[in-house]
C-alpha distance (Angstrom), angle and dihedral (degrees) to the residues before:
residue distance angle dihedral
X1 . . .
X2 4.22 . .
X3 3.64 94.0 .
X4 3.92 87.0 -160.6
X5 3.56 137.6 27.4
X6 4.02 87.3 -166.2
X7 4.11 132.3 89.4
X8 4.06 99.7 -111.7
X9 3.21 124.3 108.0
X10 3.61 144.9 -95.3
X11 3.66 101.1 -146.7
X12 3.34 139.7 -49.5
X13 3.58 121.0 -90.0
X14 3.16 128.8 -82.8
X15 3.93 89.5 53.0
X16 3.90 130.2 -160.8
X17 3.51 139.1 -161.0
X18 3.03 97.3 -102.9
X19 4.17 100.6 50.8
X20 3.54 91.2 42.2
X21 3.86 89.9 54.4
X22 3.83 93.9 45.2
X23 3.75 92.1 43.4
X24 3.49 85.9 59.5
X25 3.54 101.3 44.6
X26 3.44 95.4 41.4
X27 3.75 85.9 62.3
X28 3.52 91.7 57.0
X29 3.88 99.9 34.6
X30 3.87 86.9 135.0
X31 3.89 100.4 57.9
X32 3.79 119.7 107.0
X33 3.77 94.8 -133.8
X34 3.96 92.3 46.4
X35 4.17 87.6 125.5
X36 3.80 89.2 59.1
X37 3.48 100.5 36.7
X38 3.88 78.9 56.7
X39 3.83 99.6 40.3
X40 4.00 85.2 51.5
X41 3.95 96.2 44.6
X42 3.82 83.7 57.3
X43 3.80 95.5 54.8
X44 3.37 95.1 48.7
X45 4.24 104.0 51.2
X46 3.68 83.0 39.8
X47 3.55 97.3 53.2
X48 4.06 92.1 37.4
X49 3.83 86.1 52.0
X50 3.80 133.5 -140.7
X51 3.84 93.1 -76.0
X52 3.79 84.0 65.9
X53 3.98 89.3 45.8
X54 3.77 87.3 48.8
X55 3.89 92.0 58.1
X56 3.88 97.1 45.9
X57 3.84 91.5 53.0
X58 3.96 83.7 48.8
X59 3.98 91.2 53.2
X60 3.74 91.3 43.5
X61 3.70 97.1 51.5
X62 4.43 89.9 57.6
X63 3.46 106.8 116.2
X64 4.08 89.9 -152.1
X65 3.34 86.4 -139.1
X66 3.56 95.5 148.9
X67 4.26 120.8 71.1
X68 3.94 88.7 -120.0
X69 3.72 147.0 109.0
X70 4.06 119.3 -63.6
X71 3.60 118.4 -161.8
X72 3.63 124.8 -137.9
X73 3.64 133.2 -103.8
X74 4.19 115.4 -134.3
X75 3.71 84.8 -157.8
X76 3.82 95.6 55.8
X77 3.73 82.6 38.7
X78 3.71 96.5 56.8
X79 4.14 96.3 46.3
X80 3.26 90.2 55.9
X81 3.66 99.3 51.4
X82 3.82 83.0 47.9
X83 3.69 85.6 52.0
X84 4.00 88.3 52.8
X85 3.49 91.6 59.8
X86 3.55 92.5 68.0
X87 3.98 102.4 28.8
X88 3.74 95.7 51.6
X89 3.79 119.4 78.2
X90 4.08 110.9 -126.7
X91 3.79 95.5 -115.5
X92 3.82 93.4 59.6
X93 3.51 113.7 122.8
X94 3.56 155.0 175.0
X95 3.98 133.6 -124.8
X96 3.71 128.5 -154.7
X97 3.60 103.4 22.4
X98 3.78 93.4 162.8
X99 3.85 94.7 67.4
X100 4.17 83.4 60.9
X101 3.48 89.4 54.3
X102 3.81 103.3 49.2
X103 3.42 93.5 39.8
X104 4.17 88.6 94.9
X105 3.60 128.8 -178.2
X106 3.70 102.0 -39.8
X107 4.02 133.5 113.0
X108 3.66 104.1 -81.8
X109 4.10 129.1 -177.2
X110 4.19 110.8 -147.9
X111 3.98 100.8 -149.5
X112 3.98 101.9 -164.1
X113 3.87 129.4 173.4
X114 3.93 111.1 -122.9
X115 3.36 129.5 -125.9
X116 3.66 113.3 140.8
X117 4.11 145.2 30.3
X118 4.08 79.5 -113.5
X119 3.69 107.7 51.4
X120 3.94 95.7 107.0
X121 4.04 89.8 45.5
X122 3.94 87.5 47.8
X123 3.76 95.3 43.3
X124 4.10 90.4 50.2
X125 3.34 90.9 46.2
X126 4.06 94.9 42.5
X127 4.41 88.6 47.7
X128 3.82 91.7 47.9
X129 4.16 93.7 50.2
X130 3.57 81.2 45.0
X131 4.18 91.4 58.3
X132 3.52 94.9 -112.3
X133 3.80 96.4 123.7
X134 3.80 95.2 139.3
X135 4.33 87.0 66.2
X136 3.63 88.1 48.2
X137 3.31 102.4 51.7
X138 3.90 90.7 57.0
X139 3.86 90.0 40.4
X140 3.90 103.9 147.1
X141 4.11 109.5 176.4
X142 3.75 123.4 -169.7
X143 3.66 107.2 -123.5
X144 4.00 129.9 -166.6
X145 3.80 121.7 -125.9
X146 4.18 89.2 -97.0
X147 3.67 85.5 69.2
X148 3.71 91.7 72.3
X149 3.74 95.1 39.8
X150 3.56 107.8 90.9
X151 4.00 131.5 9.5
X152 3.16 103.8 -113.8
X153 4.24 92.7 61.1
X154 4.64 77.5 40.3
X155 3.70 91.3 63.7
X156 3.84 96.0 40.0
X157 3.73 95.0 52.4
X158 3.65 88.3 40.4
X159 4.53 87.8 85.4
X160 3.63 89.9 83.9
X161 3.84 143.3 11.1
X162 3.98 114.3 -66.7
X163 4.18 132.3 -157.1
X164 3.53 106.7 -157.0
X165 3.70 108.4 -141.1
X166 3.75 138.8 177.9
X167 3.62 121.9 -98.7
X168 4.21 119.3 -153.0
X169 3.73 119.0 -141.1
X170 4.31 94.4 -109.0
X171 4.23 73.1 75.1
X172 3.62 120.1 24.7
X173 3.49 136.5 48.5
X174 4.14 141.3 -163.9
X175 3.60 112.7 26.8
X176 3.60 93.7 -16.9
X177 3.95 94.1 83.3
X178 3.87 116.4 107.7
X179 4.08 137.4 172.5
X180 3.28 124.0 -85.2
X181 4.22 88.2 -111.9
X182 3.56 92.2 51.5
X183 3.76 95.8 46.2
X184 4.03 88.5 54.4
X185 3.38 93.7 51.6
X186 3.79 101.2 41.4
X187 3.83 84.4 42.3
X188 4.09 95.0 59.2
X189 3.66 91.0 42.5
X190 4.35 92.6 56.7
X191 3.49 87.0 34.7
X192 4.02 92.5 62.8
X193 3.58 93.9 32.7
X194 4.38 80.6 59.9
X195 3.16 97.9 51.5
X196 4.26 93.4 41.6
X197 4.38 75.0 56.6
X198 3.95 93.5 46.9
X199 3.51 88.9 47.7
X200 4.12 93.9 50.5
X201 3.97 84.9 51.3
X202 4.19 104.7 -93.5
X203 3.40 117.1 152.1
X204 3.55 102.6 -133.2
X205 3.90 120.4 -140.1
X206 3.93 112.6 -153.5
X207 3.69 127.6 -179.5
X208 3.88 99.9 -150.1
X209 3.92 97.0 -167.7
X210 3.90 90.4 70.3
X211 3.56 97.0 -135.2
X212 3.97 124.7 29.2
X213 4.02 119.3 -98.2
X214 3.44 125.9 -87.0
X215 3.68 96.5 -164.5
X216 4.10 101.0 30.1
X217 3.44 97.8 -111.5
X218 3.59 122.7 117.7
X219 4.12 111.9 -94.4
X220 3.69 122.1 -152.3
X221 4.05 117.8 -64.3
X222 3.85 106.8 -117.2
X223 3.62 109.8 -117.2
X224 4.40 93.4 -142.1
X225 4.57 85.5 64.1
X226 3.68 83.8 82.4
X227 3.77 92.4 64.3
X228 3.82 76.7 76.7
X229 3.84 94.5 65.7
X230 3.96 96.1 57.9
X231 4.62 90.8 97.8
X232 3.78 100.0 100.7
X233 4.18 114.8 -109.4
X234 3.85 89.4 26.8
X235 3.64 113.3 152.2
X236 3.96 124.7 -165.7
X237 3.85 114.4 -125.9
X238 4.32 104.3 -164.9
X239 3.87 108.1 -163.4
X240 3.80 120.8 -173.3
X241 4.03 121.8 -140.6
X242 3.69 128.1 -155.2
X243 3.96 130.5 166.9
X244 4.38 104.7 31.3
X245 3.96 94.8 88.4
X246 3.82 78.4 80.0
X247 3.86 96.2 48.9
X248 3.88 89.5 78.1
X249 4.27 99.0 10.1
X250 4.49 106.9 -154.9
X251 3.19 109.5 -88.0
X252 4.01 98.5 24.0
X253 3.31 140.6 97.5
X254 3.70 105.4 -165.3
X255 3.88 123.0 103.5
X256 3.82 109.6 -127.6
X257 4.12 117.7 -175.9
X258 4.06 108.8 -121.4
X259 3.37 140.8 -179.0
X260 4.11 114.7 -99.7
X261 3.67 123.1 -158.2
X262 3.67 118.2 -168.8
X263 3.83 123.5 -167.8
X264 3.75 122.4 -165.8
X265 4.09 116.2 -155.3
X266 3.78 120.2 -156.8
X267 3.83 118.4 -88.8
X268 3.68 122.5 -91.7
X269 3.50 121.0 -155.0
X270 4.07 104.7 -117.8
X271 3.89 89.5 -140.9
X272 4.00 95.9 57.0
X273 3.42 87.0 43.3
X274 4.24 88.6 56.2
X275 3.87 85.1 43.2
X276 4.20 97.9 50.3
X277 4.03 86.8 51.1
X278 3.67 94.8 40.7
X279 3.78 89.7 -120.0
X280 4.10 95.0 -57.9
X281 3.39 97.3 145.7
X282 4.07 96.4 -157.8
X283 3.63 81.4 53.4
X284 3.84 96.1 51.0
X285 4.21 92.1 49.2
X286 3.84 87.2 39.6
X287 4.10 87.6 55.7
X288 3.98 89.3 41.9
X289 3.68 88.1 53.9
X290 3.44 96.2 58.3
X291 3.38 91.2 48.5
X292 3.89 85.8 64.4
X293 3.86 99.9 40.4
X294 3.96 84.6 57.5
X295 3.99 91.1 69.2
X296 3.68 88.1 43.6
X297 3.96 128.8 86.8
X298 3.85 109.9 -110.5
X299 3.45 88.3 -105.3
X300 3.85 91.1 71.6
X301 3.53 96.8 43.0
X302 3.80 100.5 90.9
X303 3.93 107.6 151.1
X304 3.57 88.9 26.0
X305 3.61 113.3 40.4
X306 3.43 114.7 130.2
X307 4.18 92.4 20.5
């Protein structure tokens, strides 16, 4: 789970125990079950050891200063999906499980709509409670520049591989905005170092509205997300999310627990998709998003209600 959607940070490197457990607790100092949550943080450092402690602060402490590939952290990922346990309401739940499990071995593009500074932590957690472990251990998501920027966002994005990639200003915000020159260049260099991940067997996890939703409905696919269809045999995997714009509601700062629903559409070959649009590639995200909005109550559908 993204404990935070704000800059602060976590802790400062080198990290303990005992700060990362009362960083974490501290966050959540208003939750009910705040002595187990504790009581079961404990357990788990102490039985991954301080080795494993050693190599989260080391993660944490990367600038990402560089637009390349981040590995993930299997301590990081394991809070979190401790975290989950108490964040997530019981009767969340995820559709189309099959379509994880025949998606195989091959270079595959997750197309999700975006509607929270969590979705990638909720959709690893939501795949692996669904039994597709193999997906989540190549999870790859395409991260923005404010993911690096503080280490609070660090540790979140720290459950699964990340590609740091440029953001323009039509979609970020803050210290996130760049030139147009720099975002082309930054842009081809996290665009090869994707496919050099496809090609190596991620599954890569793209957000293709840019920047999450402010209002839940679905915002215009960007037209430059199908540069990450170009590895040959890559399918397109579009998942719907409902429920984590009220993790962290606009305008709040409070964690609330909520109830996710996840809904996984059929795979689409990338290359019939280039073929059906004739290789327009606002055409190709455009169909891809439509995909999406169709596992997605109307209310979500925004840009592509009614398609």
């Amino acid at each position: 789970m993204n404990v935070t959607p704000h800059s602060s940070n976590l802790v400062p490197p080198p990290i303990s125990r005992e700060a990362l457990i009362t960083a974490i607790t501290t966050f959540l100092s208003g939750w009910d079950s705040l002595d187990e949550i504790r009581e079961t943080l404990q357990r788990e450092l102490d039985a991954a050891g301080p080795r494993a402690i050693l190599r989260l602060g080391k993660a944490l402490s990367g600038t990402g200063a560089d637009w390349d590939y981040y590995p993930r952290d299997p301590l990081a990922r394991r809070i979190h999906h401790v975290l989950a346990d108490q964040i997530l309401l019981p009767d969340s739940v995820l559709h189309g499980a099959e379509h994880l499990a025949a998606l195989g071995n091959g270079p595959v593009v997750i197309v999700a709509n975006h509607l929270s500074y969590a979705d990638a932590n909720l959709v690893d957690v939501m795949f692996d409670r669904a039994g597709a472990a193999q997906t989540c251990d190549r999870l790859t998501v395409i991260a923005g520049p404010k993911v690096y920027s503080s280490l609070k966002r660090r540790f979140s994005s720290l459950c699964f591989g990340t590609i740091k990639v440029p953001q323009s200003s039509g979609v970020s915000s803050e210290d996130a905005v760049m030139d147009v020159r720099e975002v082309a260049r930054a842009a081809r260099r996290s665009i090869d170092t994707a496919h050099e991940r496809l090609r190596l067997g991620d599954a890569l996890l793209v957000f293709g509205e840019g920047t999450r939703s402010r209002t839940r409905g679905m915002q215009p696919m960007l037209a430059a997300v199908t540069r990450y269809f170009e590895v040959a045999g890559t399918r397109v995997l579009p998942v719907g999310i409902t429920g984590t714009e009220a993790l962290f509601p606009i305008g709040e700062d409070e964690l609330h627990a909520v109830r996710v629903e996840v809904r996984v559409g059929h795979p689409i070959a990338a290359q019939e998709i280039h073929e059906r649009c004739g290789g327009d590639r606002q055409g190709m995200m455009d169909e891809v998003g439509r995909a999406v909005a169709a596992l997605l109550p109307p209310e979500y559908r925004g840009a592509y209600e009614g398609s």
